[in-house]
BALUMFI-447915 format. One record per residue (C-alpha): x, z, y; residue in one letter. Coordinates in pm, 1 decimal, m for minus. Each point is the difference from the previous one (the first is absolute). Layout:
BEGIN
<node <X,Z,Y>,A> ...
REM end
This chain:
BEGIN
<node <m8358.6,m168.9,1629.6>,X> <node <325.8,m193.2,m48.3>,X> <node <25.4,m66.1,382.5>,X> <node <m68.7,404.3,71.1>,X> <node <306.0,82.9,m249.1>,X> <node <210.0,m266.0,157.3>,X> <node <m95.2,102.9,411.9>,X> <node <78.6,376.5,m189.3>,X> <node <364.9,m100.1,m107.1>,X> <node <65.5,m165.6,319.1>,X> <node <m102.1,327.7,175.7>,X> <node <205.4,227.7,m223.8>,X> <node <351.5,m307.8,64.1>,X> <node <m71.4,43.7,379.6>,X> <node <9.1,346.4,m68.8>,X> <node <270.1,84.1,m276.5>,X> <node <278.2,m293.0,82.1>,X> <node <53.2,69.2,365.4>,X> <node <91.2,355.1,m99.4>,X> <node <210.5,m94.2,m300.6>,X> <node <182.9,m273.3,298.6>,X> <node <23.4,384.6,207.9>,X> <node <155.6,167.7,m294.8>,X> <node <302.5,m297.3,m62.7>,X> <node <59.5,13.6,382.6>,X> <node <47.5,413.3,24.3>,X> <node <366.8,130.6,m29.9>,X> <node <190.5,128.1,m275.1>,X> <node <m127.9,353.3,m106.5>,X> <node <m330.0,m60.6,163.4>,X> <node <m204.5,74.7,m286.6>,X> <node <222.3,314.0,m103.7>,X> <node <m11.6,112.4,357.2>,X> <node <m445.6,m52.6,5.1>,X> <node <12.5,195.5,m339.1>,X> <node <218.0,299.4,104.4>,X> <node <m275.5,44.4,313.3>,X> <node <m237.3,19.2,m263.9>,X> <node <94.3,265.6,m169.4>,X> <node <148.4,200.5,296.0>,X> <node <m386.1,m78.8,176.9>,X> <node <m184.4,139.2,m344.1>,X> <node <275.0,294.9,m21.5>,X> <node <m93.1,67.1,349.6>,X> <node <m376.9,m51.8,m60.6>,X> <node <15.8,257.8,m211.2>,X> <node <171.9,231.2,164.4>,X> <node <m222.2,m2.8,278.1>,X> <node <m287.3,81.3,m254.7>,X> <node <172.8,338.9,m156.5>,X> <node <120.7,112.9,384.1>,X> <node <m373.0,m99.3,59.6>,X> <node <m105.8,239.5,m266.8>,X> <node <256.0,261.6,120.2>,X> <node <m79.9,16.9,331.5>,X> <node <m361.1,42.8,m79.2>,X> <node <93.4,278.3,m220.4>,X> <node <188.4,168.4,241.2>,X> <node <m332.4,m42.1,185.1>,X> <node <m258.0,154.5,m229.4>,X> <node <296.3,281.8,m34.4>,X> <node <m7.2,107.6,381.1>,X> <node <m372.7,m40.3,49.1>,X> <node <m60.2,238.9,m310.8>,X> <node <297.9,250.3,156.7>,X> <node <m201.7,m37.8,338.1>,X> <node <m340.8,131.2,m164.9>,X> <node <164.9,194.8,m221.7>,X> <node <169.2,230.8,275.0>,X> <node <m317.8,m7.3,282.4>,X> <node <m190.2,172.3,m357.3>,X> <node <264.4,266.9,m13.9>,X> <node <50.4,69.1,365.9>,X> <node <m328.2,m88.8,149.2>,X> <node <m241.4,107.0,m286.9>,X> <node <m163.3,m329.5,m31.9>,X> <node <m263.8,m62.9,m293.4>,X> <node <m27.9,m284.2,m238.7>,X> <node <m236.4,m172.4,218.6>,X> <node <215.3,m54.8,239.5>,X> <node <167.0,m313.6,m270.4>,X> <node <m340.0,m135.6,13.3>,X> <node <m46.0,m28.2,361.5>,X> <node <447.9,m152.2,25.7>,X> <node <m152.5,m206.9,m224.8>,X> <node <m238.1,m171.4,239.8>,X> <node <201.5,54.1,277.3>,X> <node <277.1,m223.7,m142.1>,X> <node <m231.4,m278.0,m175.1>,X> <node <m149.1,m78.1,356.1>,X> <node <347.0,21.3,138.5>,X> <node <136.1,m218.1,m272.6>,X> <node <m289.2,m212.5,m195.0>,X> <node <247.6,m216.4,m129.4>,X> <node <144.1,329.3,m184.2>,X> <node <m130.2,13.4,m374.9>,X> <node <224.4,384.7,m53.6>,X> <node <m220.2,254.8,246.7>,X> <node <m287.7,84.4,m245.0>,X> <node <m28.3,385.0,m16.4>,X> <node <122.5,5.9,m362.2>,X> <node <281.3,m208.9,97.6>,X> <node <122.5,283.1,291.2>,X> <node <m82.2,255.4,m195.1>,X> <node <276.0,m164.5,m283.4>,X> <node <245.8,m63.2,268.6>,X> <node <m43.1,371.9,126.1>,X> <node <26.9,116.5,m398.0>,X> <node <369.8,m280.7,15.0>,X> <node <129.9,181.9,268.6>,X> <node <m53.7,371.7,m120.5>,X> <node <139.0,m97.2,m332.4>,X> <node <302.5,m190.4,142.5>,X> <node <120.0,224.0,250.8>,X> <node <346.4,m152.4,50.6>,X> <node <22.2,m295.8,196.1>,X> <node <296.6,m93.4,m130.8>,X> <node <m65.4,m24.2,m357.1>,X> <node <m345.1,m219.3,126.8>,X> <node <212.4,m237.6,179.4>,X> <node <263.1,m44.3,m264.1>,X> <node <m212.4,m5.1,m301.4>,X> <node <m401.0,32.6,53.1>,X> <node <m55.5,m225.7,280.5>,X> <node <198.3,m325.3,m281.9>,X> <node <m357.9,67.4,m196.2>,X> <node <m316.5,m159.9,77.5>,X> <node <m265.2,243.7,107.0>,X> <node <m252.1,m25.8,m312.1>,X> <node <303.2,95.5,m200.3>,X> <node <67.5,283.2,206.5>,X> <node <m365.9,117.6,m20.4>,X> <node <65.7,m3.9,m369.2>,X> <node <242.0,211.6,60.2>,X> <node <m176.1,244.2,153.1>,X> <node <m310.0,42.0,m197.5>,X> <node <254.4,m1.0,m346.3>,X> <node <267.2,231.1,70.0>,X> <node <m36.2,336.4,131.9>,X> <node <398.8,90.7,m58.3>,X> <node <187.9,m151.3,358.3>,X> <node <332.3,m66.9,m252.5>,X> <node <m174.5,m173.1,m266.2>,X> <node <m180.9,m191.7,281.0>,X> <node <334.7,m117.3,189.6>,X> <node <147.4,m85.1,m354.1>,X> <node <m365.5,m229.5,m112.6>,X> <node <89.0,m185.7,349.4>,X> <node <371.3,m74.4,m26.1>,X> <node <m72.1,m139.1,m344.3>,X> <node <m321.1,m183.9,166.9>,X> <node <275.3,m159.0,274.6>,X> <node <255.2,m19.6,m266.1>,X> <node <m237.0,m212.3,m306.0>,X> <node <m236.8,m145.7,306.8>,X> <node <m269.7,133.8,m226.6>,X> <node <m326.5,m104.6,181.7>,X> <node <m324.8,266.7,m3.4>,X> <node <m160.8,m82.0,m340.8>,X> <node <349.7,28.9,m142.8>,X> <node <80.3,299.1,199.3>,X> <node <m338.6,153.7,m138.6>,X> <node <95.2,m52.3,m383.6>,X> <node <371.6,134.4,45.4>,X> <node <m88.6,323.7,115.9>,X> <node <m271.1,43.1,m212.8>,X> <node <211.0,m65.7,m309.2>,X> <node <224.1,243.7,167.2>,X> <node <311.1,m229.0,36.2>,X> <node <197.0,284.7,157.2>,X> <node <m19.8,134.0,m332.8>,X> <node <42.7,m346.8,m258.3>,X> <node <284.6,m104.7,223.8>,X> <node <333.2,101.5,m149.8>,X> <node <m159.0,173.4,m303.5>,X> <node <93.4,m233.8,m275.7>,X> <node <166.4,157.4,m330.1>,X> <node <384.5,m164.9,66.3>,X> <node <375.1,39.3,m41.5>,X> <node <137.7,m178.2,347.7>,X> <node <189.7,327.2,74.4>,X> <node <171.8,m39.7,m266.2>,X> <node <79.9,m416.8,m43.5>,X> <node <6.3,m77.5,413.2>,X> <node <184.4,77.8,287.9>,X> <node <m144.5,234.3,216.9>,X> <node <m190.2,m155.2,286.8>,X> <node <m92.3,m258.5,m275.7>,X> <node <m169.6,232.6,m230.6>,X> <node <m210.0,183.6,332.8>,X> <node <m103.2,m343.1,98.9>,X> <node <m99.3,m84.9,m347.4>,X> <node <m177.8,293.7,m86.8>,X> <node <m211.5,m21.9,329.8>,X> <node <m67.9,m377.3,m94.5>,X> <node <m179.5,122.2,m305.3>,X> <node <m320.3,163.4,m72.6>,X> <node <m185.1,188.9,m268.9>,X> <node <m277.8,m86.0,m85.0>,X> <node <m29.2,m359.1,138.4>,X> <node <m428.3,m62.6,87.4>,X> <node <m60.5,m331.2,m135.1>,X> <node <m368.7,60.6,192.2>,X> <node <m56.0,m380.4,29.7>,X> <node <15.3,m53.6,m388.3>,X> <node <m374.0,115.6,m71.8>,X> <node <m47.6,151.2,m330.0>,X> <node <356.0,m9.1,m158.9>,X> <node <m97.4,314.6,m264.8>,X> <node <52.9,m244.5,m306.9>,X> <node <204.9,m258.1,149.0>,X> <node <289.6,m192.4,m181.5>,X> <node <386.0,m42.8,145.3>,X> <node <0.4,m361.7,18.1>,X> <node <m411.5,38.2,147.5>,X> <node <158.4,248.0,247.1>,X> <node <283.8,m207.0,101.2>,X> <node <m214.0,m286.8,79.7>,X> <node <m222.1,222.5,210.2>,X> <node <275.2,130.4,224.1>,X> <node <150.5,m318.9,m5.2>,X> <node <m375.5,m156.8,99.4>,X> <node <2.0,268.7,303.7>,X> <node <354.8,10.2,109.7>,X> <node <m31.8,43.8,379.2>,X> <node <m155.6,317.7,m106.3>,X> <node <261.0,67.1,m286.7>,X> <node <255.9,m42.7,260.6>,X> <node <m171.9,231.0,267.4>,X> <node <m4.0,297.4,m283.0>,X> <node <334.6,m49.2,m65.8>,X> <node <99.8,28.2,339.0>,X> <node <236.7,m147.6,233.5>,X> <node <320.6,m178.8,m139.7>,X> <node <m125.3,m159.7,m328.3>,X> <node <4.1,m397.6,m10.0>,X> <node <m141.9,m163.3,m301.2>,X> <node <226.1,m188.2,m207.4>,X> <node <m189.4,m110.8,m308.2>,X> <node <m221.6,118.1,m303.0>,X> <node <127.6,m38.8,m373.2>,X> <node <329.8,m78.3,102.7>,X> <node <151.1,m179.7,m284.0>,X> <node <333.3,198.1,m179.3>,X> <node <198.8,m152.2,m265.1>,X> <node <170.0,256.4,m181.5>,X> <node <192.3,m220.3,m361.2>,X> <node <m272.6,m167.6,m173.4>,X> <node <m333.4,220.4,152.2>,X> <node <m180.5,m22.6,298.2>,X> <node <m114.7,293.4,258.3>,X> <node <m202.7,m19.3,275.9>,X> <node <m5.2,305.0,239.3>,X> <node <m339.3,67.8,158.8>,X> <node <53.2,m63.4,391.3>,X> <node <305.3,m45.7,193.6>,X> <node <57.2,140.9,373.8>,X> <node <259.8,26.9,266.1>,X> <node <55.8,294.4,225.5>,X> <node <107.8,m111.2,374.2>,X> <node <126.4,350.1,91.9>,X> <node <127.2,108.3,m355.2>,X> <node <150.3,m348.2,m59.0>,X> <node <m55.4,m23.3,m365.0>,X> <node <m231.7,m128.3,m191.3>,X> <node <m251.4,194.4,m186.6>,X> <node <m184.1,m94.2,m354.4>,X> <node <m316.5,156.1,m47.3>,X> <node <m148.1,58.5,m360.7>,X> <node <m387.0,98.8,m17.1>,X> <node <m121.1,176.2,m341.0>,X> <node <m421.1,18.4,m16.3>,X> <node <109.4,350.9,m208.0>,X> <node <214.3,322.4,m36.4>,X> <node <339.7,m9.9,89.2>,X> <node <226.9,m54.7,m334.5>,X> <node <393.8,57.1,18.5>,X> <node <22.7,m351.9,m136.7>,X> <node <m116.6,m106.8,326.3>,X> <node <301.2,86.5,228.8>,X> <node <218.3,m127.6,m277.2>,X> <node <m186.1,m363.5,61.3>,X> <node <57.0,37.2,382.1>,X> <node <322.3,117.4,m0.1>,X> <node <135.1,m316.4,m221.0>,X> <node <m238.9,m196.0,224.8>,X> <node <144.2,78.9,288.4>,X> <node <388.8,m52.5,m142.5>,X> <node <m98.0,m345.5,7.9>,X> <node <m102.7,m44.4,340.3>,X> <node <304.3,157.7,125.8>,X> <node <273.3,m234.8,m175.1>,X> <node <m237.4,m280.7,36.5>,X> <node <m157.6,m1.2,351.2>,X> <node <179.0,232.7,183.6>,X> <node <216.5,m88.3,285.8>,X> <node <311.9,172.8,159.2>,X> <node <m194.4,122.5,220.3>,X> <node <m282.5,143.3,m194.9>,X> <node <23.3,323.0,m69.9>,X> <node <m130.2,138.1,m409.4>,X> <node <m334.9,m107.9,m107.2>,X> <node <m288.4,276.9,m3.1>,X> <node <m280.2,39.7,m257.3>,X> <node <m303.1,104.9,55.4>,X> <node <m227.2,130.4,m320.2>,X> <node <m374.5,6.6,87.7>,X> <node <m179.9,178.7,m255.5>,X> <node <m390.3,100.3,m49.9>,X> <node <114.3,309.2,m107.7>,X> <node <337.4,228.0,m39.7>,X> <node <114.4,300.4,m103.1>,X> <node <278.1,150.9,287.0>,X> <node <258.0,188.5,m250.0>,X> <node <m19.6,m349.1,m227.4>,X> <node <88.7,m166.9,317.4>,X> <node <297.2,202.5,71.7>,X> <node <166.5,m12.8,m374.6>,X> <node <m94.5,m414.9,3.0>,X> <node <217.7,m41.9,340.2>,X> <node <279.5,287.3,m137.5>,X> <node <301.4,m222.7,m32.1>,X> <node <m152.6,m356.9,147.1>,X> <node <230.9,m128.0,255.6>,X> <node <m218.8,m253.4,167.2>,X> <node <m222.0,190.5,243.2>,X> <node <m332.4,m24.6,m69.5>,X> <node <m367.3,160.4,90.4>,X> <node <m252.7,92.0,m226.3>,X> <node <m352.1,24.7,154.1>,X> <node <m389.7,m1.1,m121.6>,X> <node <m239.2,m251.3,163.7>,X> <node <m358.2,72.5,60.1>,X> <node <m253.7,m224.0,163.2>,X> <node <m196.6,275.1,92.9>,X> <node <64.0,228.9,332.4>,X> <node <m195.9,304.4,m138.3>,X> <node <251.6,24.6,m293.2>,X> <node <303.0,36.1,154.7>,X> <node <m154.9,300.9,256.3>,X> <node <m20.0,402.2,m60.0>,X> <node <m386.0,88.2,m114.5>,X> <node <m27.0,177.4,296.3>,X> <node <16.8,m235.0,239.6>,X> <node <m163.4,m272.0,m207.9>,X> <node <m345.1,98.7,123.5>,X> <node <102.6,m91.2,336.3>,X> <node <25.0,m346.8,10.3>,X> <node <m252.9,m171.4,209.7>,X> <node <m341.6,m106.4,m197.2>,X> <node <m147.0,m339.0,36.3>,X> <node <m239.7,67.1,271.9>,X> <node <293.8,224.9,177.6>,X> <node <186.6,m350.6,34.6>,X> <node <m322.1,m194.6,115.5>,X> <node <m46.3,287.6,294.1>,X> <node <452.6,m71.8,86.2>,X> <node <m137.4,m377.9,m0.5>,X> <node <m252.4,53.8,243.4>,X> <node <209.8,277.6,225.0>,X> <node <264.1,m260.5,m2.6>,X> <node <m268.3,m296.0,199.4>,X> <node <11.7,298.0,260.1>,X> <node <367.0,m26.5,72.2>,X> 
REM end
């Protein structure tokens, strides 16, 4: 055994000393220069991939404008997509995209986007199960273009895609109770009252009904690639009960964020209950602190960001009347259903609806 381990470690020195001899001989820079290459070679990897998926897009987009216009002009029937379908599987067998209910969605993609243009400059950037989504979720072409700029602008991937529309983030986004009109600059206060939402889905908490503050901290905490994704681009995590000394007590605000775009940081607060005017008064002194003690010159003021269970809209308004930090107040829900009209709550998709997506989606 002793003789295997030593033949072993003279294999691995033949092996590993002649290269670290190579290394010592190579010029100045060498190793900066091999490492640049590396990252221009994965930047360019990947690059290739999305112009890959772009230029298949483009694909499925003329083949379904092809069918699409020999229906109109020439009268053909829906068979004819089953019999294309053949046709182009024995042309192309290593082709997994002709099925007939493949065609038939790239016919549907091209009648629904009807201007090359905007499929070139925005459409073709998402992958194609995200632009079926699309399709079979959104009848309105406006409120389609504006699902996929925020799918190319969040790279929100199909599952993700799925829940955002369904909670209706067209309407959450930019809906929060708040005075940045009033306490920011212009741009700064559009920016930061798209960057918020109201209500916030907390879907991945499970049953949060009778859940605590410092319970529901440590769940959003304990899930915070998704707590990040519902917050939406921008926010960086700083740190959770951040210690402030204020004369002889201690605080500790809830969680602590930074904004890329906004540059500011942003404290969060999360109340299990009703929204209580005392609350915004505990924010507001909150976020005093951060901005003489961890802002920069460059930062611009800290935001707050009050996520309640539950809140009253004219109580908002009067608790922000007068505040001069800007801040948000929003409920959160960990439920989708909740935050939708009743009408349109019947019309999410049933377990055994998702089960027949699942086995459509083997087909693609």
């Amino acid at each position: 055994m002793k003789s295997k381990r030593k033949q072993l470690g003279n294999e691995i020195e033949k092996v590993v000393f002649p290269l670290a001899e190579n290394v010592k001989e190579m010029p100045d820079g060498y190793i900066s220069f091999v490492d640049d290459l590396k990252g221009f070679i994965k930047k360019e990897k990947l690059a290739t991939i999305l112009n890959a998926n772009q230029r298949m897009i483009l694909m499925y987009w003329h083949i379904g404008k092809a069918i699409l216009i020999k229906q109109e002009t020439e009268g053909w029937g829906a068979k004819i997509v089953d019999r294309l379908s053949l046709d182009l599987k024995t042309a192309f067998p290593e082709e997994t995209g002709f099925s007939p209910r493949n065609l038939k969605y790239m016919r549907k993609f091209a009648e629904e986007w009807a201007d090359l243009e905007i499929v070139q400059r925005t459409v073709a950037q998402i992958p194609w199960r995200s632009n079926i989504t699309l399709l079979d979720k959104i009848k309105e072409p406006e409120l389609r273009l504006w699902y996929a700029q925020k799918t190319i602008e969040n790279g929100f991937g199909k599952d993700m895609l799925v829940f955002q529309i369904e909670s209706k983030l067209h309407v959450r986004q930019g809906n929060s109770v708040n005075n940045f009109l009033e306490t920011m600059p212009p741009l700064d206060s559009d920016l930061a009252t798209q960057s918020f939402k109201d209500p916030y889905i907390f879907n991945f908490l499970g049953n949060a009904s009778h859940i605590k503050e410092r319970e529901l901290e440590q769940k959003l905490i304990a899930h915070i690639q998704k707590f990040l994704l519902e917050l939406g681009r921008g926010f960086a995590f700083v740190g959770r009960q951040v210690h402030l000394e204020l004369g002889d007590s201690d605080f500790y605000l809830d969680l602590l964020f930074y904004h890329i775009k906004l540059k500011c940081y942003v404290v969060i607060e999360l109340k299990s209950g009703k929204l209580e005017p005392g609350h915004i008064s505990q924010l507001n002194m909150y976020m005093n602190v951060v901005n003489d003690a961890l802002c920069g010159k460059d930062d611009n003021k800290t935001i707050g960001l009050l996520l309640v269970k539950e809140k009253n809209k004219v109580v908002a308004e009067y608790s922000l009347a007068g505040v001069n930090n800007p801040i948000g107040i929003s409920n959160w829900e960990n439920e989708i259903t909740k935050s939708l009209p009743e009408n349109i709550k019947s019309s999410l998709p049933s377990i055994e609806d998702i089960e027949k997506e699942f086995d459509k989606d083997e087909e693609l």
